[in-house]
C-alpha positions in Angstrom: 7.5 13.1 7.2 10.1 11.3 4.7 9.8 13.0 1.4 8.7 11.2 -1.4 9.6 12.3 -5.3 8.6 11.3 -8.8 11.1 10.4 -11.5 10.7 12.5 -14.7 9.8 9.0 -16.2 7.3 8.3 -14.2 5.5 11.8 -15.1 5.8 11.7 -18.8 4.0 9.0 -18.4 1.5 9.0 -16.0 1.1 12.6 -15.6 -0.3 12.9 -12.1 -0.1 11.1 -9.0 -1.2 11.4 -5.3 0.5 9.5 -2.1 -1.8 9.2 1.1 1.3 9.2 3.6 1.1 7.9 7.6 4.2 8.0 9.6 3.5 6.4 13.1 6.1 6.0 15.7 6.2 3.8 18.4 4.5 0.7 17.4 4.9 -2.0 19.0 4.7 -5.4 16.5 2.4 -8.4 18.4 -0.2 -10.7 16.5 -3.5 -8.8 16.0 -5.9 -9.3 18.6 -9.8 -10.5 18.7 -10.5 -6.4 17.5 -9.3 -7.1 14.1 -10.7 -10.6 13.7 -14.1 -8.7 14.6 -13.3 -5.8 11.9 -12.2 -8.3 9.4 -15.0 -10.1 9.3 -17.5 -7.3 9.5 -15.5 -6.0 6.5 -16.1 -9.4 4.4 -19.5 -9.1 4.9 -19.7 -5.7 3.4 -17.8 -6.8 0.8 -19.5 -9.5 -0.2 -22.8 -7.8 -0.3 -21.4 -4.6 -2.1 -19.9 -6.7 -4.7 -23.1 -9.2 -4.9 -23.7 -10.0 -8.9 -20.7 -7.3 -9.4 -16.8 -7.6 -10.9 -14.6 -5.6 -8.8 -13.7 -3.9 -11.6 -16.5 -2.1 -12.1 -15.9 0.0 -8.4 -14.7 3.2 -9.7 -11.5 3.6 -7.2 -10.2 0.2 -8.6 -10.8 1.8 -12.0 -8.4 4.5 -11.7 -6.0 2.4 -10.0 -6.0 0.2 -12.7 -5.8 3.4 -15.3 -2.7 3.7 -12.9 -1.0 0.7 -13.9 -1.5 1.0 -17.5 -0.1 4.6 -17.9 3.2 3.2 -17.6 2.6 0.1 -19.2 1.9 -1.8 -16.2 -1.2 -5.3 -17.3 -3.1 -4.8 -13.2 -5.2 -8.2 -14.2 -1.6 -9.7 -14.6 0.1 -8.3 -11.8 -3.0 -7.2 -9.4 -2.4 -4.1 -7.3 -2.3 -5.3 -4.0 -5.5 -3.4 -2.6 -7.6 -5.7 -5.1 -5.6 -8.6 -4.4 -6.4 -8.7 -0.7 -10.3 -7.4 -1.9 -10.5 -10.4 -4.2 -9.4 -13.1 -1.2 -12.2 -12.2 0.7 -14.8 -12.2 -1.6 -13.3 -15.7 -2.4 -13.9 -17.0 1.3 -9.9 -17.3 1.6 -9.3 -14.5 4.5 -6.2 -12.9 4.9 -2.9 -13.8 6.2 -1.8 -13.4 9.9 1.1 -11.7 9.9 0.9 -9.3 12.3 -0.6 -6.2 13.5 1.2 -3.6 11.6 0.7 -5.1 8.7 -2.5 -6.6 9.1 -4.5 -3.6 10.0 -2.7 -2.3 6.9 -4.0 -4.9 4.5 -7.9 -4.4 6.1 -7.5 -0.6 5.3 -5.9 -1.2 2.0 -8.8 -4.1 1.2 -11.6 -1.3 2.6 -10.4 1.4 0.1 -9.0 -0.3 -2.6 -5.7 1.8 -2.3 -2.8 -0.5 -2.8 -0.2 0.4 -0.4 3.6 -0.2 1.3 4.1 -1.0 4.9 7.9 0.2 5.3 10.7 0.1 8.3 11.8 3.4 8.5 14.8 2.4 10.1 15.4 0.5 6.8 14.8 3.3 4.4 18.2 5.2 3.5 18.1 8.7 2.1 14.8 10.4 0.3 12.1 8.3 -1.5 11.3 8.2 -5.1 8.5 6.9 -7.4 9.8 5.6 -10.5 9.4 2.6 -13.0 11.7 0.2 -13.2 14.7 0.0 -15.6 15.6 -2.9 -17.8 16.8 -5.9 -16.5 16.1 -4.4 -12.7 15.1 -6.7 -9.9 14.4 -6.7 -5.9 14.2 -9.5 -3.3 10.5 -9.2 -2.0 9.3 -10.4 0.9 7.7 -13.7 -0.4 10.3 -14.4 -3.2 14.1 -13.2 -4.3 14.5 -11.6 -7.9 11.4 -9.9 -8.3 11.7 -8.6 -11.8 11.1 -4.3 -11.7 11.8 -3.8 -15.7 8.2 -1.6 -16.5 6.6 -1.4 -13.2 6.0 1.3 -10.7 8.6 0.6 -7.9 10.0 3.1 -4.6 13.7 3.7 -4.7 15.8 5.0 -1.8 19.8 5.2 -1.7 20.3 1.5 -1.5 17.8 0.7 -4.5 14.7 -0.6 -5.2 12.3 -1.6 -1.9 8.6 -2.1 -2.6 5.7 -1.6 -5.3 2.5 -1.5 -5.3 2.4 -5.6 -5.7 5.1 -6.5 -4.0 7.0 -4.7 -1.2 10.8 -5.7 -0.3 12.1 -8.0 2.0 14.7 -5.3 3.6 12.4 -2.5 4.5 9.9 -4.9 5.8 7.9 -4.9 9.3 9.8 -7.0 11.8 9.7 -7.8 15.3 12.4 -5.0 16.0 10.1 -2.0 14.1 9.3 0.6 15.9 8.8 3.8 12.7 6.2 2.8 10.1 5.8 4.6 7.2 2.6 3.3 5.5 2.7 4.7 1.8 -0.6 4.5 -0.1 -0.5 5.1 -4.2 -3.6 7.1 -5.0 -4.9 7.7 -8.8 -5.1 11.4 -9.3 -9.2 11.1 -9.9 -9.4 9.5 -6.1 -11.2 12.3 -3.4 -8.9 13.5 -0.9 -11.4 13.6 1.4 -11.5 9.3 0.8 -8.0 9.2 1.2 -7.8 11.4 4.3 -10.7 8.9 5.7 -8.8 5.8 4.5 -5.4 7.7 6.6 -7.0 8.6 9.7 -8.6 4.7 9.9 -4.9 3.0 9.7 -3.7 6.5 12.2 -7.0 4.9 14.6 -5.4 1.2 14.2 -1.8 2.0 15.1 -2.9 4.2 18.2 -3.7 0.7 19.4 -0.5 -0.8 18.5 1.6 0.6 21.1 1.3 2.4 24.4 1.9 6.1 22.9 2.0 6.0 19.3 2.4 9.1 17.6 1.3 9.5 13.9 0.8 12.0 11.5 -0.5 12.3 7.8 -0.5 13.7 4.3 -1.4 13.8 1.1 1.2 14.4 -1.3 0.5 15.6 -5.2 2.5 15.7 -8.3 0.9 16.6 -11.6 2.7 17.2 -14.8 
């Protein structure tokens, strides 16, 4: 498993911090199938009648991802994690976006849990992995947009810079075509169950198992505490 590290920034001031981590090799990237249409809308259901007369704000795992954001200074109803992002789409009757099946059964899971999470290219990750927040005047091309500004927010570094955040991942560790490694990186709040996020792990681990003719996965939860 890639290793992941906190910046001493990050801990002063956040404190504590869990990763729910799935590597899965061998995937093979195709458009998702009738099996996630089917899962997808099962899942908007039970959203919509969980969430009946109710703010998303008020589930306690978007909560504590929110209490996330703001440890480092970081406004989540200005720059929505991407968990409650997707959440808040179907809710609104606006789906999600086909992209394909990596990534798609990724956003379900993310949606399901409200764990925002990183879809990443292995191939295009150099060197070890670190959670920090950005640095003044830093910025990343994302996969939607170039010049994503990082000044204040909680981005993933490797050797070559800045590739993804909870929002927004990067454009040049993205899932492509070519991917074969995955490494799915999901940021948990230190109050969150790992029993939830083990359950949230081994439902993306079920998904991928599809995605290829012999997919091997394997996950972990990673803690850091001050």
């Amino acid at each position: 498993m890639k290793k992941i590290n906190t910046s001493p920034r990050f801990m002063e001031k956040a404190g504590e911090v869990k990763f729910g981590l799935l590597h899965s090799c061998g995937v093979s990237v195709q458009d998702s199938g009738e099996d996630f249409e089917r899962e997808l809308e099962a899942l908007t259901g039970s959203l919509k009648s969980t969430f009946a007369g109710k703010a998303l704000s008020e589930n306690p795992v978007i909560g504590r991802v929110r209490r996330l954001y703001r440890s480092v200074g970081w406004e989540p109803t200005k720059y929505r994690p991407s968990s409650e992002a997707l959440a808040r789409r179907l809710l609104q009757g606006k789906g999600l976006y086909r992209i394909n099946n990596v990534v798609d059964w990724g956003n379900l899971v993310s949606a399901r849990y409200h764990i925002p999470m990183g879809l990443y290219d292995l191939d295009k990750v150099k060197g070890d992995i670190m959670l920090d927040i950005g640095g003044e005047g830093e910025t990343y091309d994302g996969i939607s947009r170039e010049g994503i500004r990082a000044t204040g927010k909680l981005i993933l570094r490797d050797d070559l810079g800045i590739f993804g955040n909870p929002t927004a991942d990067s454009k040049r560790t993205s899932i492509s075509a070519d991917t074969r490694d995955v490494l799915a990186v999901f940021f948990c709040p230190a109050g969150v169950d790992e029993g939830y996020i083990t359950a949230m792990l081994e439902e993306l681990r079920d998904a991928y198992a599809a995605c290829g003719d012999n997919v091997q996965s394997s996950i972990e939860i990673v803690r850091y505490k001050k």
